[in-house]
Biopython code that builds the backbone (N, CA, C, O; Angstrom):
import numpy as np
from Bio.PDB.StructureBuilder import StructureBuilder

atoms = [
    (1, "UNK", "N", (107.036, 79.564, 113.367)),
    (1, "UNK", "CA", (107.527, 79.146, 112.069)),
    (1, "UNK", "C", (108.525, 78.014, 112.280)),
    (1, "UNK", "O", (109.467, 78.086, 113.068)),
    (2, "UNK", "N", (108.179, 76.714, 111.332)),
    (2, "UNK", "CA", (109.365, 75.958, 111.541)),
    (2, "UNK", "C", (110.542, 76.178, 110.324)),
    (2, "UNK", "O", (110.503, 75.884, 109.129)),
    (3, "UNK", "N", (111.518, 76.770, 111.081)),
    (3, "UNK", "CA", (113.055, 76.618, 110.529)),
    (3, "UNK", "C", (113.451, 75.162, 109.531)),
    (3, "UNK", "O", (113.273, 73.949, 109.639)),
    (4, "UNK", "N", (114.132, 76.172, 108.453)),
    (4, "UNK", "CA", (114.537, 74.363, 107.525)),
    (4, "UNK", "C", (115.867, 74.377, 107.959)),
    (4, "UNK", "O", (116.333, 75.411, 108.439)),
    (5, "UNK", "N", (116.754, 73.028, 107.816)),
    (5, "UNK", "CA", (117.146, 72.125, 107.822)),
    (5, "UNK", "C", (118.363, 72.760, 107.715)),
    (5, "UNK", "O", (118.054, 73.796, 107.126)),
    (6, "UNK", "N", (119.954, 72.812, 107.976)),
    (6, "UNK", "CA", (120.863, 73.588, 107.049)),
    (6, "UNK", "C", (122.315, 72.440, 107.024)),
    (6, "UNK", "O", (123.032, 71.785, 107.779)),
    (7, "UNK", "N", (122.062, 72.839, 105.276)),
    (7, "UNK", "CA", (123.069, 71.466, 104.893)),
    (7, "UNK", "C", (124.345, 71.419, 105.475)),
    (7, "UNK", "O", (125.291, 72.080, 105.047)),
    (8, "UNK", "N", (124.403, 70.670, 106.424)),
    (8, "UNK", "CA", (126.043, 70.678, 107.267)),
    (8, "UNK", "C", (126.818, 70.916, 106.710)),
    (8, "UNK", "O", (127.393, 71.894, 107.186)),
    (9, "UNK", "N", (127.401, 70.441, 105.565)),
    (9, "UNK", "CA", (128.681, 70.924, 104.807)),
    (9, "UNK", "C", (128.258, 72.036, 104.337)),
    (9, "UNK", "O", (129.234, 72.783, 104.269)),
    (10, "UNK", "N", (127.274, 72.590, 103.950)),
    (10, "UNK", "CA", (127.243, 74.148, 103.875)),
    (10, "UNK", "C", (127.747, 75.403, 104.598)),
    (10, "UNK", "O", (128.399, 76.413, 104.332)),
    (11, "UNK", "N", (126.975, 74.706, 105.894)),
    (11, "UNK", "CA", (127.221, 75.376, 107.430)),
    (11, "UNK", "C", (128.515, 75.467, 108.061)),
    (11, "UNK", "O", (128.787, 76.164, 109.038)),
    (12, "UNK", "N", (129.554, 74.448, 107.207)),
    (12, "UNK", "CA", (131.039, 73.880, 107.457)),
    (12, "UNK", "C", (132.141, 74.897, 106.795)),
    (12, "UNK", "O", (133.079, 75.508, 107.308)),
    (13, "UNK", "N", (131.588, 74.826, 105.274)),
    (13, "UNK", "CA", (132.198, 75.681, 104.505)),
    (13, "UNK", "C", (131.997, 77.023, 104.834)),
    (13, "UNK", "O", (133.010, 77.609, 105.215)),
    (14, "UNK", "N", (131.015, 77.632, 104.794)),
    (14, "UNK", "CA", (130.715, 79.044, 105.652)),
    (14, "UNK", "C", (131.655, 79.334, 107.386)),
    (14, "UNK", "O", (132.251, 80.360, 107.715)),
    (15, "UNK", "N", (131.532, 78.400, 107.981)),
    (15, "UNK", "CA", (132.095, 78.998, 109.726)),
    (15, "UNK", "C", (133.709, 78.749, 109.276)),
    (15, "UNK", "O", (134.545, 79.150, 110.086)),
    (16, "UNK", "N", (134.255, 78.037, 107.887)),
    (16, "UNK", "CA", (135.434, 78.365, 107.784)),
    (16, "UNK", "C", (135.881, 79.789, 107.491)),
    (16, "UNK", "O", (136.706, 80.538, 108.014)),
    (17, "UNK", "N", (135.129, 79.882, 106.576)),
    (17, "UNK", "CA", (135.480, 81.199, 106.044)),
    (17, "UNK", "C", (135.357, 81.994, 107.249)),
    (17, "UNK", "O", (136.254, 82.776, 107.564)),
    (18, "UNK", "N", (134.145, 81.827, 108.053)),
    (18, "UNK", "CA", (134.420, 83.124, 109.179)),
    (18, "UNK", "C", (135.481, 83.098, 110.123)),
    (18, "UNK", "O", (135.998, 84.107, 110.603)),
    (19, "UNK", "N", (135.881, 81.597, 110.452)),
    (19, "UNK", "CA", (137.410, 81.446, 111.121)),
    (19, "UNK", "C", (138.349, 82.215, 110.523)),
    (19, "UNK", "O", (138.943, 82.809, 111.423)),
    (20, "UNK", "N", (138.717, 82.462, 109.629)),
    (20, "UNK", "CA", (139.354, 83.628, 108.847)),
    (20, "UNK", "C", (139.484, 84.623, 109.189)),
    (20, "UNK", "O", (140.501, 85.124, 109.669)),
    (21, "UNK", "N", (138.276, 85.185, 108.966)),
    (21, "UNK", "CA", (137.479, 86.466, 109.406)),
    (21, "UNK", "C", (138.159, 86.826, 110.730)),
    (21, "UNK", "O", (138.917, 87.750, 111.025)),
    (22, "UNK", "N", (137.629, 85.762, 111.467)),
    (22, "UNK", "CA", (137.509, 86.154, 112.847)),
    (22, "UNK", "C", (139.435, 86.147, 113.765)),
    (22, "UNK", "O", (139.826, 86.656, 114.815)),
    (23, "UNK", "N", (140.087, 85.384, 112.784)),
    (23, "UNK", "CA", (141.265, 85.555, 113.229)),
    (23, "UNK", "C", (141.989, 86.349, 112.860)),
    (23, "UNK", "O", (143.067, 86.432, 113.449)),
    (24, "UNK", "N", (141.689, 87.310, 111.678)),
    (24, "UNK", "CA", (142.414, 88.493, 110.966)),
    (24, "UNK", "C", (141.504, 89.544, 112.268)),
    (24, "UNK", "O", (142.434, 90.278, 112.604)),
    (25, "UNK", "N", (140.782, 89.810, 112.778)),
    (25, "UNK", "CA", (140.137, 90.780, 113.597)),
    (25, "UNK", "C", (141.430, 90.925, 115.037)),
    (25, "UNK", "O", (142.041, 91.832, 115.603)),
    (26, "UNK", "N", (141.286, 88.846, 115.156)),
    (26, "UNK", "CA", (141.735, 89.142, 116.868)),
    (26, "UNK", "C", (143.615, 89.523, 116.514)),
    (26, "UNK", "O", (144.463, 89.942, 117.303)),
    (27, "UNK", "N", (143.736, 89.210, 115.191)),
    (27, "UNK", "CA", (145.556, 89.569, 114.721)),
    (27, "UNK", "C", (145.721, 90.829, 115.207)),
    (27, "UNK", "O", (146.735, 91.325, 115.698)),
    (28, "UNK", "N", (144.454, 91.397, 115.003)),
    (28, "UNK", "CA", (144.468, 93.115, 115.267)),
    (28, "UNK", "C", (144.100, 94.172, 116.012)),
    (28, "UNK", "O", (144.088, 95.396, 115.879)),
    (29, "UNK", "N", (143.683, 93.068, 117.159)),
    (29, "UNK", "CA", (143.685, 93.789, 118.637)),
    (29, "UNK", "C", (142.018, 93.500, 118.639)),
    (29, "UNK", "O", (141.619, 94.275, 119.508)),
    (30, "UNK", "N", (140.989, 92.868, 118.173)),
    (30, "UNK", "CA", (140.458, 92.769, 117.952)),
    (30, "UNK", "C", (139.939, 92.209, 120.031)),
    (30, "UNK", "O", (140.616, 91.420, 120.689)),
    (31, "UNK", "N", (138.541, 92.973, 120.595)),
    (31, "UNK", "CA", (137.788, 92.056, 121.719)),
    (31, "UNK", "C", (136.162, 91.461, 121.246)),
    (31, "UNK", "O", (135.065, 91.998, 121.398)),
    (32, "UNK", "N", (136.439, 90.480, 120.784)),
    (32, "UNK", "CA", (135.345, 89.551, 120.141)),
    (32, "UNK", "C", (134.516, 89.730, 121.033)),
    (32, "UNK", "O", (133.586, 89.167, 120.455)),
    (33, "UNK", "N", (133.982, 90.131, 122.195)),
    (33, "UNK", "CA", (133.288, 89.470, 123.363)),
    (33, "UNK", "C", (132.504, 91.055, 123.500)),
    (33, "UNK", "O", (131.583, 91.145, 124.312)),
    (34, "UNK", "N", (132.833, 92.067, 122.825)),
    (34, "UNK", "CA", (132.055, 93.776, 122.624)),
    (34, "UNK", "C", (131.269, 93.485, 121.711)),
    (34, "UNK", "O", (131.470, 92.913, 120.640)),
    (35, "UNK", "N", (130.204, 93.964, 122.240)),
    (35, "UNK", "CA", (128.795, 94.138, 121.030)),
    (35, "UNK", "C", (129.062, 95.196, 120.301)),
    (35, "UNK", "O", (129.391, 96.347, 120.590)),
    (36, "UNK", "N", (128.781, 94.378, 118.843)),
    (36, "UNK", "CA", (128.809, 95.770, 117.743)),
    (36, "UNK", "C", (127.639, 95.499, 116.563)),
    (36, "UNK", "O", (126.861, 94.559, 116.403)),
    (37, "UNK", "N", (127.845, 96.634, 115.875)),
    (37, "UNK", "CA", (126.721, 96.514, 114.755)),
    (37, "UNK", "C", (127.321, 94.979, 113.747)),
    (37, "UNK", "O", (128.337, 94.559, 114.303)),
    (38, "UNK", "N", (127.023, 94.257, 112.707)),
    (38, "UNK", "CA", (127.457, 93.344, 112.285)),
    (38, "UNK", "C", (126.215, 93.275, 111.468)),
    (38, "UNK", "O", (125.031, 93.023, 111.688)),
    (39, "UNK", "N", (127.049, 93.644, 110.291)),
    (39, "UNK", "CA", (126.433, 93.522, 108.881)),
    (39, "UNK", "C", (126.072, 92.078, 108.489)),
    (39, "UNK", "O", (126.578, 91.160, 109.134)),
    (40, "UNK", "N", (125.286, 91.834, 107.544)),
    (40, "UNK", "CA", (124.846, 91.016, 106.764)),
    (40, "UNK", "C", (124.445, 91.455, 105.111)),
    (40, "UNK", "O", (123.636, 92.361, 104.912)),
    (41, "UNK", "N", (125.137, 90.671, 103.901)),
    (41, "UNK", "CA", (124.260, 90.712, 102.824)),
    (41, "UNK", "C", (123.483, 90.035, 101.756)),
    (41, "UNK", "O", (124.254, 89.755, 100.838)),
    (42, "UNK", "N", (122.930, 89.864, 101.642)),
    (42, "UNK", "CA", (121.806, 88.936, 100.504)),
    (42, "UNK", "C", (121.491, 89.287, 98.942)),
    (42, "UNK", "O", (121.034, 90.324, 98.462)),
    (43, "UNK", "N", (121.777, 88.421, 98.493)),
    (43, "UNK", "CA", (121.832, 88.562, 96.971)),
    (43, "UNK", "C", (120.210, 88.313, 96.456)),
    (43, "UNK", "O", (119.544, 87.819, 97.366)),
    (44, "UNK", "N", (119.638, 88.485, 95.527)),
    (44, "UNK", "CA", (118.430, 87.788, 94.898)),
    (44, "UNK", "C", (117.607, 88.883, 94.138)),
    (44, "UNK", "O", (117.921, 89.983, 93.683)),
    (45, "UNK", "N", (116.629, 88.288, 94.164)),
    (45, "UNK", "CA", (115.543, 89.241, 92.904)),
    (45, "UNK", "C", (115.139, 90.460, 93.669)),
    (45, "UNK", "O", (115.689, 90.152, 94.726)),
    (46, "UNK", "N", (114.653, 91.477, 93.887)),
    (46, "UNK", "CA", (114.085, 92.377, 94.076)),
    (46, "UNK", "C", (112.997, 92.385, 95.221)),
    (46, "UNK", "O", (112.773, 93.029, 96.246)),
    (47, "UNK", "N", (112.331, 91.143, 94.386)),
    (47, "UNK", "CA", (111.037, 90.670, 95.208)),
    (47, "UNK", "C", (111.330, 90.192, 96.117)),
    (47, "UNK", "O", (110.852, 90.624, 97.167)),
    (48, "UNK", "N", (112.237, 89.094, 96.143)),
    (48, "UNK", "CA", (112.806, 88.285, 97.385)),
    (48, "UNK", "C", (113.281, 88.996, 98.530)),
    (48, "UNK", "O", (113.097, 88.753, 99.723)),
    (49, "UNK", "N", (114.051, 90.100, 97.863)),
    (49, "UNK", "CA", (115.254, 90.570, 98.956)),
    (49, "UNK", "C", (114.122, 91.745, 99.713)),
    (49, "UNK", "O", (114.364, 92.106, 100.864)),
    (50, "UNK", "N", (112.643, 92.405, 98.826)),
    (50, "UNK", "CA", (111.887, 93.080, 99.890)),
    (50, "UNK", "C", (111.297, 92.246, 100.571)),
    (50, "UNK", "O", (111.251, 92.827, 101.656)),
    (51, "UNK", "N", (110.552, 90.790, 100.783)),
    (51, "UNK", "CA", (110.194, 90.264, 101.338)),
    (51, "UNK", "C", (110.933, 90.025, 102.568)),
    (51, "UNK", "O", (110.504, 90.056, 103.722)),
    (52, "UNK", "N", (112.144, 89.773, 102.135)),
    (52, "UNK", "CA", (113.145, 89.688, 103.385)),
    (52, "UNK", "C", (112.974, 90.556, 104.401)),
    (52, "UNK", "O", (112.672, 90.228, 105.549)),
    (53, "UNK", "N", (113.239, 92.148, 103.843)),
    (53, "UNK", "CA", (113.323, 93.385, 104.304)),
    (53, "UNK", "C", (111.767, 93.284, 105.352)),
    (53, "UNK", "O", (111.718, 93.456, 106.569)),
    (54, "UNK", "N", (110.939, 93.050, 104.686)),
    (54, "UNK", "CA", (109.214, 93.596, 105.665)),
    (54, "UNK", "C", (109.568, 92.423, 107.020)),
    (54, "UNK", "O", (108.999, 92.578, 108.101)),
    (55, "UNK", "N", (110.553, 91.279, 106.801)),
    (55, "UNK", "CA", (110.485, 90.411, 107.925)),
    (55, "UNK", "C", (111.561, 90.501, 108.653)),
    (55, "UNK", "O", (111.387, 89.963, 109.747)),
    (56, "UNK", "N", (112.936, 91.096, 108.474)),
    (56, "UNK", "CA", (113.973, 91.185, 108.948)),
    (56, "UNK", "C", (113.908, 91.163, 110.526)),
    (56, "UNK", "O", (114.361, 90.201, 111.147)),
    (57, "UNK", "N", (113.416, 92.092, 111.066)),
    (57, "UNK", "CA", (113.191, 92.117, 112.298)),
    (57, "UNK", "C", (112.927, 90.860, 113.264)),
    (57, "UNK", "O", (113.351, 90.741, 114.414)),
    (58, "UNK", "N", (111.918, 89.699, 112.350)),
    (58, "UNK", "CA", (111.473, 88.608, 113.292)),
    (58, "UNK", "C", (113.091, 87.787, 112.977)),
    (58, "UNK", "O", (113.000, 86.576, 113.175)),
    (59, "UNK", "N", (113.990, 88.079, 112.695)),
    (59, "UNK", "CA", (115.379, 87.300, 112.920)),
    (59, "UNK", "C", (116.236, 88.297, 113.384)),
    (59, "UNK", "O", (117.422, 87.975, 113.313)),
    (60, "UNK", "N", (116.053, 89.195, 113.750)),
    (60, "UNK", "CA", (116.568, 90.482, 114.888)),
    (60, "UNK", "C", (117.856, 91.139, 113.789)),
    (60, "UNK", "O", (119.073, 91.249, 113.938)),
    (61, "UNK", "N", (117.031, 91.453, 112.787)),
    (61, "UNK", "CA", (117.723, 92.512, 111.637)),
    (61, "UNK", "C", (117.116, 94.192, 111.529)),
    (61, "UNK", "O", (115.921, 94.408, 111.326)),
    (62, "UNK", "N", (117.840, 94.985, 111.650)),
    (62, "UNK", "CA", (117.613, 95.579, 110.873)),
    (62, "UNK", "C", (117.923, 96.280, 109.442)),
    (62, "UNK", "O", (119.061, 96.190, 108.983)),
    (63, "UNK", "N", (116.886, 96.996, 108.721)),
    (63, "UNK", "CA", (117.228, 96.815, 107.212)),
    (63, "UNK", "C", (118.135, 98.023, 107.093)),
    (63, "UNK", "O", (117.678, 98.936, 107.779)),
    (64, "UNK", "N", (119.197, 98.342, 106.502)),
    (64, "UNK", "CA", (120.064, 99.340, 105.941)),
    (64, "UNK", "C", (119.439, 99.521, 104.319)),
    (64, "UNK", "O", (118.449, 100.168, 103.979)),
    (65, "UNK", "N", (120.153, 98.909, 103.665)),
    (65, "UNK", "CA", (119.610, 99.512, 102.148)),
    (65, "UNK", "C", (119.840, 98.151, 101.113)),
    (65, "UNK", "O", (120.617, 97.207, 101.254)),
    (66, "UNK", "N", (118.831, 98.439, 99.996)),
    (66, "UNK", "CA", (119.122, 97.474, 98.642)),
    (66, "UNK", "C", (120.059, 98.117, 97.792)),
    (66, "UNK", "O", (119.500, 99.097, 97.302)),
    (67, "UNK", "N", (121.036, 98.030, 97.460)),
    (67, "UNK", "CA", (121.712, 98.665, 96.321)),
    (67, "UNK", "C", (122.122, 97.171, 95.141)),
    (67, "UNK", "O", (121.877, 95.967, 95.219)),
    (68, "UNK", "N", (122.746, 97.918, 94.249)),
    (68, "UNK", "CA", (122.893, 97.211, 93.006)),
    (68, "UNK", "C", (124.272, 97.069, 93.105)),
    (68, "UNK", "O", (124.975, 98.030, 93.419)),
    (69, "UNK", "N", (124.784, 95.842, 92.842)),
    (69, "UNK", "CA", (126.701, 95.291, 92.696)),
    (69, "UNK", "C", (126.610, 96.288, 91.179)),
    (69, "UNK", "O", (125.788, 97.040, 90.655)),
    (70, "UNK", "N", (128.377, 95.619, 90.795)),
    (70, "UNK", "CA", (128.337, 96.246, 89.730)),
    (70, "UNK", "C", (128.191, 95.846, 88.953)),
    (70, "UNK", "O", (128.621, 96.378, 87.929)),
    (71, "UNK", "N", (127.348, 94.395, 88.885)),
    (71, "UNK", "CA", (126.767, 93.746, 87.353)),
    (71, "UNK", "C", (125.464, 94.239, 87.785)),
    (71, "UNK", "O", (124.519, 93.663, 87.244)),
    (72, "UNK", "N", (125.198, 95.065, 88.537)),
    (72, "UNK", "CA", (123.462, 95.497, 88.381)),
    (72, "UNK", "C", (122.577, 94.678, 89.176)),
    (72, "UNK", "O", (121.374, 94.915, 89.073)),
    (73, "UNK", "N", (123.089, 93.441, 90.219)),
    (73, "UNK", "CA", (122.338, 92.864, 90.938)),
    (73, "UNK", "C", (122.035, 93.556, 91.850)),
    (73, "UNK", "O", (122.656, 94.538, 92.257)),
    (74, "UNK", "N", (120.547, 92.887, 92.469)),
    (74, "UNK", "CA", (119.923, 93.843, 93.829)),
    (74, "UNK", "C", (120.699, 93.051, 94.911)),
    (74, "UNK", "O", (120.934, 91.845, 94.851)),
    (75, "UNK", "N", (120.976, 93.689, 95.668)),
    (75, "UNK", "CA", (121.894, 93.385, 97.370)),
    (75, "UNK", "C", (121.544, 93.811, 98.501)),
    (75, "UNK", "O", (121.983, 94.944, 98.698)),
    (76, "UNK", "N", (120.861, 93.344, 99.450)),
    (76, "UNK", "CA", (120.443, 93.535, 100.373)),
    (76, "UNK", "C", (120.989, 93.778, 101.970)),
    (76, "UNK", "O", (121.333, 92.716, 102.489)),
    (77, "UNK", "N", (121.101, 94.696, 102.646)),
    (77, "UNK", "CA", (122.362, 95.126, 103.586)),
    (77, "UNK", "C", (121.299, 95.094, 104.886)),
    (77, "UNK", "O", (120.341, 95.867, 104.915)),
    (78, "UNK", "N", (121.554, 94.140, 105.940)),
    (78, "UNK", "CA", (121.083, 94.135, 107.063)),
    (78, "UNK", "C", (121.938, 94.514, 108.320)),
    (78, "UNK", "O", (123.154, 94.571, 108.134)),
    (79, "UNK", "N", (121.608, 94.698, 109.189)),
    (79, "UNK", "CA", (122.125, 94.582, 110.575)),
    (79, "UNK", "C", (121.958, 94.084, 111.884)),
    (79, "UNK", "O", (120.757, 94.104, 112.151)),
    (80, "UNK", "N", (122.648, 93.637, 112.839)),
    (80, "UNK", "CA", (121.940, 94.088, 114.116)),
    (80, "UNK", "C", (123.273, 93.649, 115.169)),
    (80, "UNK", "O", (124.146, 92.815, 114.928)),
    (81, "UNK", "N", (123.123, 94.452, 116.332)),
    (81, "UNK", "CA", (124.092, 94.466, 117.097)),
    (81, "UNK", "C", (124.276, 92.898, 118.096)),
    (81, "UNK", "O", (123.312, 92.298, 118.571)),
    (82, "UNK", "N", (125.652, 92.486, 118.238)),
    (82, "UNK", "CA", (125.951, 91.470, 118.909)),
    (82, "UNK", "C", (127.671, 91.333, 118.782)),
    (82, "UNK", "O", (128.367, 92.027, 118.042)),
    (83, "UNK", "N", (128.046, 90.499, 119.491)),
    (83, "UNK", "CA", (129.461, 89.994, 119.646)),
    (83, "UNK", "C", (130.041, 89.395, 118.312)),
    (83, "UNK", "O", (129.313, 89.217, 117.335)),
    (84, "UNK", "N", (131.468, 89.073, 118.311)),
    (84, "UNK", "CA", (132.006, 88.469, 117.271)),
    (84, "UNK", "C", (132.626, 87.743, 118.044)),
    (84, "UNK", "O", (133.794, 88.129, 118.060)),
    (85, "UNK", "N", (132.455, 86.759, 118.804)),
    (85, "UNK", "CA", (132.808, 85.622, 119.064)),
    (85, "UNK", "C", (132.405, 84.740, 118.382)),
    (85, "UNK", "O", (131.410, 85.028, 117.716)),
    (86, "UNK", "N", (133.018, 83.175, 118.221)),
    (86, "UNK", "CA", (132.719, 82.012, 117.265)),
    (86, "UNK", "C", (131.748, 81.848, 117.672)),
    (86, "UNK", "O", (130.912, 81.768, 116.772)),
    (87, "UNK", "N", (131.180, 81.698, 119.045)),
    (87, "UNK", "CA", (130.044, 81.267, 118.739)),
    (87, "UNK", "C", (128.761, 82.085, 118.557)),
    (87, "UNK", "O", (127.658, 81.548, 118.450)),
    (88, "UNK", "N", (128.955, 83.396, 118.528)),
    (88, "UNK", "CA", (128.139, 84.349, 118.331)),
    (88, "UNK", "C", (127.893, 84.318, 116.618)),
    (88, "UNK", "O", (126.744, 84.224, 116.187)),
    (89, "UNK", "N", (128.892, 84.392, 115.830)),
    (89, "UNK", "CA", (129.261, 84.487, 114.364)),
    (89, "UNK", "C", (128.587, 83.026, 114.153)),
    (89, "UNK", "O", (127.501, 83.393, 113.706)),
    (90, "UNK", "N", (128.536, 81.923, 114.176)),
    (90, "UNK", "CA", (128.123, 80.550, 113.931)),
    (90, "UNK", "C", (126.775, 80.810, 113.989)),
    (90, "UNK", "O", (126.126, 80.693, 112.949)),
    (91, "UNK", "N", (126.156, 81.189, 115.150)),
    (91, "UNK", "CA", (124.649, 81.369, 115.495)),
    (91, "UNK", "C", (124.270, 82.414, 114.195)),
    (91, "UNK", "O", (123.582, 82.124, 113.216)),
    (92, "UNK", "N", (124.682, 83.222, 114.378)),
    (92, "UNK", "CA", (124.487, 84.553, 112.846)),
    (92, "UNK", "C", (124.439, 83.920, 111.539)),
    (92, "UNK", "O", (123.607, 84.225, 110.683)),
    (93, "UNK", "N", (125.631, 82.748, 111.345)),
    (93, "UNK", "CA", (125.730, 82.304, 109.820)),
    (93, "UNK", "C", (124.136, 81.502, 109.829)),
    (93, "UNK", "O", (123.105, 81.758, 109.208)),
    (94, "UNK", "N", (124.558, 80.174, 111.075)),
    (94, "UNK", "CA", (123.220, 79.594, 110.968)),
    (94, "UNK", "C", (121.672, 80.156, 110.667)),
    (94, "UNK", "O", (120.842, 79.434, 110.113)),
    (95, "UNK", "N", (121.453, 81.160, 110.980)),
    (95, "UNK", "CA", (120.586, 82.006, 111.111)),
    (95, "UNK", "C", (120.148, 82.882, 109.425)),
    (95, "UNK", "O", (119.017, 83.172, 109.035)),
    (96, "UNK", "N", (121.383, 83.108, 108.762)),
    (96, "UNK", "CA", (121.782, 83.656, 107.685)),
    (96, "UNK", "C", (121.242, 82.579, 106.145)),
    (96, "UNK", "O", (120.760, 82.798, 105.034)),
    (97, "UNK", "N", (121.744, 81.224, 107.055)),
    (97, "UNK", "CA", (121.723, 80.191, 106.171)),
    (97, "UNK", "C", (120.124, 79.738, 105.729)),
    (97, "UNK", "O", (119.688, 79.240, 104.691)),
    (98, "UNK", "N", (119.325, 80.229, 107.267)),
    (98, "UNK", "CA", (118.121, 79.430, 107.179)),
    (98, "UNK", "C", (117.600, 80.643, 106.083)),
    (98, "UNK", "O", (117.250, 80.135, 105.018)),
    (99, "UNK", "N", (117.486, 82.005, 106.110)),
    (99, "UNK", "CA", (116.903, 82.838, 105.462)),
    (99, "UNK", "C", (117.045, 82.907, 104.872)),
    (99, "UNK", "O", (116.224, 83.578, 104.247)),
    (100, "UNK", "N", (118.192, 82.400, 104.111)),
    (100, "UNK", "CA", (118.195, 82.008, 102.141)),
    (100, "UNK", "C", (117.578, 81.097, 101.579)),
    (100, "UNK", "O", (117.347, 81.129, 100.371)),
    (101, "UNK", "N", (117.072, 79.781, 102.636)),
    (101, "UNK", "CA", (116.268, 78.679, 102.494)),
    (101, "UNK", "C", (114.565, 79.468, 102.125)),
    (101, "UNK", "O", (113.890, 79.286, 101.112)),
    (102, "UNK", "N", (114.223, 80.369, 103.357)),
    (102, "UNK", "CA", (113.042, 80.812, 103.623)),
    (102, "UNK", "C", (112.581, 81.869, 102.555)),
    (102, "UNK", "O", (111.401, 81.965, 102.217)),
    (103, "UNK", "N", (113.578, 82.652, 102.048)),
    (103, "UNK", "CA", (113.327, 83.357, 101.172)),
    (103, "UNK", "C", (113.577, 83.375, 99.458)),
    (103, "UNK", "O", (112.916, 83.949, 98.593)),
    (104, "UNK", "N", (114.751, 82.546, 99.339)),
    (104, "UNK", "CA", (114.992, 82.102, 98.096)),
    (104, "UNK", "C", (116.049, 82.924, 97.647)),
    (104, "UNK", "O", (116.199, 83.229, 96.464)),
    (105, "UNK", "N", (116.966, 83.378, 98.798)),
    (105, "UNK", "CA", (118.044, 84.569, 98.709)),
    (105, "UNK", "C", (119.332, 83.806, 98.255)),
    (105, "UNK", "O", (119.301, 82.620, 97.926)),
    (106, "UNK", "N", (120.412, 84.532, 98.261)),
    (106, "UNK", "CA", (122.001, 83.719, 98.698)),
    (106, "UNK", "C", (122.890, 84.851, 99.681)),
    (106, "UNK", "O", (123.590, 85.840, 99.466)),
    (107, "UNK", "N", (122.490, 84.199, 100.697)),
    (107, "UNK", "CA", (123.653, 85.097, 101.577)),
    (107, "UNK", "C", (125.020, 85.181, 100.906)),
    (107, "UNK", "O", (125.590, 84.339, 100.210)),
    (108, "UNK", "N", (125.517, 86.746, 101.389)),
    (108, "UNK", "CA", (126.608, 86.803, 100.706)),
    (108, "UNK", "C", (128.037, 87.351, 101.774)),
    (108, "UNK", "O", (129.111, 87.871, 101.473)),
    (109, "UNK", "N", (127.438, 86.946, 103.107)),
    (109, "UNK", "CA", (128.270, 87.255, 103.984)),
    (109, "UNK", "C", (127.968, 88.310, 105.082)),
    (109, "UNK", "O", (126.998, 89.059, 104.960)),
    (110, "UNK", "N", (128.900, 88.379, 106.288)),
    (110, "UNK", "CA", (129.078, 89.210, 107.102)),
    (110, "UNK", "C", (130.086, 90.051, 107.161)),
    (110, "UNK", "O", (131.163, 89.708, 106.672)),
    (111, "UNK", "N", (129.897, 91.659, 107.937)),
    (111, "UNK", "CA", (130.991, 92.151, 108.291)),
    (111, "UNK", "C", (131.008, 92.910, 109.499)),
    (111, "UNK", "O", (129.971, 93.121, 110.127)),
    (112, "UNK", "N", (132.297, 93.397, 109.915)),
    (112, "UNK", "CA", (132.286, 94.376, 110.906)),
    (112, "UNK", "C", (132.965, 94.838, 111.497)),
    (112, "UNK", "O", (133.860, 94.011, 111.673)),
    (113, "UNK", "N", (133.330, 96.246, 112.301)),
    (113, "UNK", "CA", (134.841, 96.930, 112.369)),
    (113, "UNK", "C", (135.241, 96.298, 113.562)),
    (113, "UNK", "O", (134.428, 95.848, 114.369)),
    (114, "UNK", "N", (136.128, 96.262, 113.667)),
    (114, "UNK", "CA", (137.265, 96.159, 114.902)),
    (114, "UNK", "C", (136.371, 96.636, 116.028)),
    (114, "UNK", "O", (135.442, 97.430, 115.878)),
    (115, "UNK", "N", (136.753, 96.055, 117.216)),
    (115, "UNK", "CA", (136.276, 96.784, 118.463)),
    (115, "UNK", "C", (137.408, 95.994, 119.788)),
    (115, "UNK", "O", (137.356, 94.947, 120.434)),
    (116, "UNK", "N", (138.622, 97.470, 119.691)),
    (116, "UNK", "CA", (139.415, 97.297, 121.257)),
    (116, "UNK", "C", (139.187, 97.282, 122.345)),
    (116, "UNK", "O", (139.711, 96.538, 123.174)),
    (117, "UNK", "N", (138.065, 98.397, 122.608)),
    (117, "UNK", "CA", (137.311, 98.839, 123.672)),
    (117, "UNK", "C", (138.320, 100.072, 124.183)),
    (117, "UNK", "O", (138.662, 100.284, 125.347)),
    (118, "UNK", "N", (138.615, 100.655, 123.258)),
    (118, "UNK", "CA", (139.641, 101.700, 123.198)),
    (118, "UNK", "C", (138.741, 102.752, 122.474)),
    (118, "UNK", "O", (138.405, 102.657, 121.293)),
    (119, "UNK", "N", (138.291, 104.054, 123.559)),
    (119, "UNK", "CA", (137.483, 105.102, 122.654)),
    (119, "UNK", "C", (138.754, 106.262, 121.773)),
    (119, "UNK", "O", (139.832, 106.795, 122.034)),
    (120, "UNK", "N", (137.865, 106.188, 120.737)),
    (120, "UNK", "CA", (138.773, 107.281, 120.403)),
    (120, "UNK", "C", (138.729, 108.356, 120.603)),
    (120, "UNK", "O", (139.633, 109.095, 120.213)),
]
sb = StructureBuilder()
sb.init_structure("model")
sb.init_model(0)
sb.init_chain("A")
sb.init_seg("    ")
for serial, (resi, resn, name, xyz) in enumerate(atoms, 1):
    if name == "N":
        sb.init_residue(resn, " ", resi, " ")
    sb.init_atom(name, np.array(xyz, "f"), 0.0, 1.0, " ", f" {name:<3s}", serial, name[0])
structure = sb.get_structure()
């Protein structure tokens, strides 16, 4: 499959926001460099967001659940395990970005807990 195109200042505005992200984690003892689960979610029609779901896997997702926000939109909750380093998180957005192109979605972000490497 050829991958579309992703509008740089798109891709700009997004890895800011995860600079954010990613510096409220390491404020907090946070080791970016531990693989963890790392959410993803997608906004769109029903149709879109199952289409997503039957393909998730060929972008190394797996599917958690569709639920409804609280204006009643469908939301789509993916996963899959990897680091939270910048450049791990960049590769993820990029990746995030193309599948809203491919599917007709709007990503609506990433998340994911802390990891010290401290068991509890």
């Amino acid at each position: 499959m050829t991958l579309p195109a992703i509008d740089p200042a798109r891709l700009e505005e997004e890895c800011l926001a995860d600079a954010e992200v990613l510096a409220n984690l390491k404020e907090n003892g946070d080791r970016p460099e531990l693989v963890r689960p790392v959410d993803v979610s997608f906004r769109g029609t029903t149709e879109a967001l199952v289409q997503l779901t039957d393909r998730a896997e060929e972008f190394g997702f797996e599917f958690i659940e569709i639920e409804e926000d609280e204006e009643g939109e469908p939301c789509l909750f993916l996963t899959r395990d990897q680091a939270a380093d910048a450049a791990s998180i960049k590769e993820l957005t990029t990746t995030c970005l193309r599948i809203e192109q491919i599917f007709g979605v709007e990503y609506d972000g990433w998340g994911c807990e802390l990891q010290d490497g401290k068991t509890e």
